[in-house]
N, C-alpha and C positions, 0 to 999 in steps of 0.2 A: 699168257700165263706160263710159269716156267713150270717144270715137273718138279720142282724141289718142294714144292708148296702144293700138294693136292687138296685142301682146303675147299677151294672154291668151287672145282667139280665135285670134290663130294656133295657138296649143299647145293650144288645145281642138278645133281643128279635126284639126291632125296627131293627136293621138291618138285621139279618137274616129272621124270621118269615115275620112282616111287610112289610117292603120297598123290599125285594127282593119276596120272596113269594106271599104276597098279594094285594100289590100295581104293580109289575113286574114293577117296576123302571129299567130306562136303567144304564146300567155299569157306564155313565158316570155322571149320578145325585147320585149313589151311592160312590163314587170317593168324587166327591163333598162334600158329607155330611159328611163322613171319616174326607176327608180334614179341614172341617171346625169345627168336634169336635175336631182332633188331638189338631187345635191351642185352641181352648177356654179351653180345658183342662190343656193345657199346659200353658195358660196365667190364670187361675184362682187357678193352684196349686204354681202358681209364686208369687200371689197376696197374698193366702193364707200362702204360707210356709209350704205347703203342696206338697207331694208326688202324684201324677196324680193318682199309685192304690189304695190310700186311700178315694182320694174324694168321698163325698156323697152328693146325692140327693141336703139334705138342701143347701148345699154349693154355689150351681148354682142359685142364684136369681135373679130377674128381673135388681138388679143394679148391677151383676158381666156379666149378658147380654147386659148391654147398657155401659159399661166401657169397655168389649169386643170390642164393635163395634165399639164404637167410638176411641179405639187404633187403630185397622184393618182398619178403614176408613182414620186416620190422620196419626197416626205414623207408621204402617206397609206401607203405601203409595197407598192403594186402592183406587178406586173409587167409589159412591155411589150406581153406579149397585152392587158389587163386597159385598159392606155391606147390602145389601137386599138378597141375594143369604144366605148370610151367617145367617141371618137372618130367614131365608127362612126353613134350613136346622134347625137351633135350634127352632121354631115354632113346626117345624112337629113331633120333636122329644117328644116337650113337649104336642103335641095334643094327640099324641098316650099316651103319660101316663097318661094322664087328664083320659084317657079310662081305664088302667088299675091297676091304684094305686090313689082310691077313697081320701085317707088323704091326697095326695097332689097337689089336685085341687086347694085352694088357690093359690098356688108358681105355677102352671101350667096360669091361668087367668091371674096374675101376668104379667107373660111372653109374653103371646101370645095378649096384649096388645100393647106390644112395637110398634110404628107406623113404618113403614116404608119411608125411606127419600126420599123425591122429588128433585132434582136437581129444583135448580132457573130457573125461566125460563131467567130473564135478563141475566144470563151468557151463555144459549147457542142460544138465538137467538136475540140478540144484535145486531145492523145494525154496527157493528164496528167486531164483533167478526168472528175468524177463521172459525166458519161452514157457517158464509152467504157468504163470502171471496168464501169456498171452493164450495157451492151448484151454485154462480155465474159460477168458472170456469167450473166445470162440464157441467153448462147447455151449456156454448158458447164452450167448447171443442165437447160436443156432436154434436153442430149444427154443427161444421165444418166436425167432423165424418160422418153425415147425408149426406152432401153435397158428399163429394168424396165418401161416397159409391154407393149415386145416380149416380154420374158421372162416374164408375168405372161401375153399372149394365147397364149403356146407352151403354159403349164402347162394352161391353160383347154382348148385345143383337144385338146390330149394327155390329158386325162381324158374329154372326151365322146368322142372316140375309142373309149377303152377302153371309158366305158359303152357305147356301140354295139356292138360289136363284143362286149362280154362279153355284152349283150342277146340280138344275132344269136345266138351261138353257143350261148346257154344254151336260147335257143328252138328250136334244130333238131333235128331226129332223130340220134342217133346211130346210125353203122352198128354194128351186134353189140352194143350196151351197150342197159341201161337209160336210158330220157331221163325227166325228169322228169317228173311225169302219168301215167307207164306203171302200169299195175296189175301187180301180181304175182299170177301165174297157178296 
């Protein structure tokens, strides 16, 4: 690798050094960050005209990170969790090198800028929309859950009950009667 292009050890530093070593990120955030450079690499040497092992540093700027996401959000068919994650995942990469590659703290601040998207709130808690729909049936399915399981722990309790109780009583002495065990005399 030549030094004109530190690219590559950055991202082999963040991920191996970093995120696995020092941070002890679990398997499944490191997955994630993989995943989510695979694509912008592969969507910015698309954009570029460029070869994924050629890219450099400069290449990644704040507006090939928000043309990224805003592909992955719309056209890849994400959801706005899905584009903060990913997000999430190009932040951390660009914090760590804010740390280790002092000339390109610009295009690091650049980046780590980008806001992160708010879902509306009118679309998911809309007195018309599918989660109030679903958080109603939930509640009156529960309540009826409630019901028969109460009615289901009465029936339970009310039979060991009786077997106790038929138990006790079958065990004890009667006065003036035969109990059972008694011999006949």
């Amino acid at each position: 690798m030549s030094k004109a292009n530190a690219f590559p050890d950055l991202m082999r530093a963040f991920f191996y050094e970093w995120l696995v070593e020092q941070r002890n990120a679990s398997i499944h955030t490191v997955r994630s960050y993989r995943d989510t450079w695979r694509l912008f690499l592969r969507f910015v040497a698309q954009r570029t005209e460029k070869k994924v092992a050629v890219i450099k540093l400069a290449d990644l700027s704040a507006g090939e990170v928000a043309a990224f996401l805003g592909h992955a959000e719309h056209d890849g068919g994400g959801a706005i969790g899905t584009r903060n994650c990913r997000l999430a995942a190009i932040r951390s990469f660009f914090n760590f090198v804010a740390t280790k590659d002092p000339a390109s703290i610009a295009q690091c601040v650049e980046i780590l800028h980008i806001p992160v998207k708010r879902a509306p709130i009118s679309e998911t808690l809309a007195p018309g929309s599918n989660v109030a729909a679903t958080s109603r049936s939930f509640s009156s399915r529960d309540q009826r859950r409630r019901r028969s399981t109460d009615v289901i722990t009465s029936i339970v309790i009310g039979l060991l009950l009786v077997l106790a109780l038929g138990l006790a009583a079958f065990s004890l002495p009667r006065q003036g009667g035969r109990h059972r065990g008694d011999t006949i005399r």
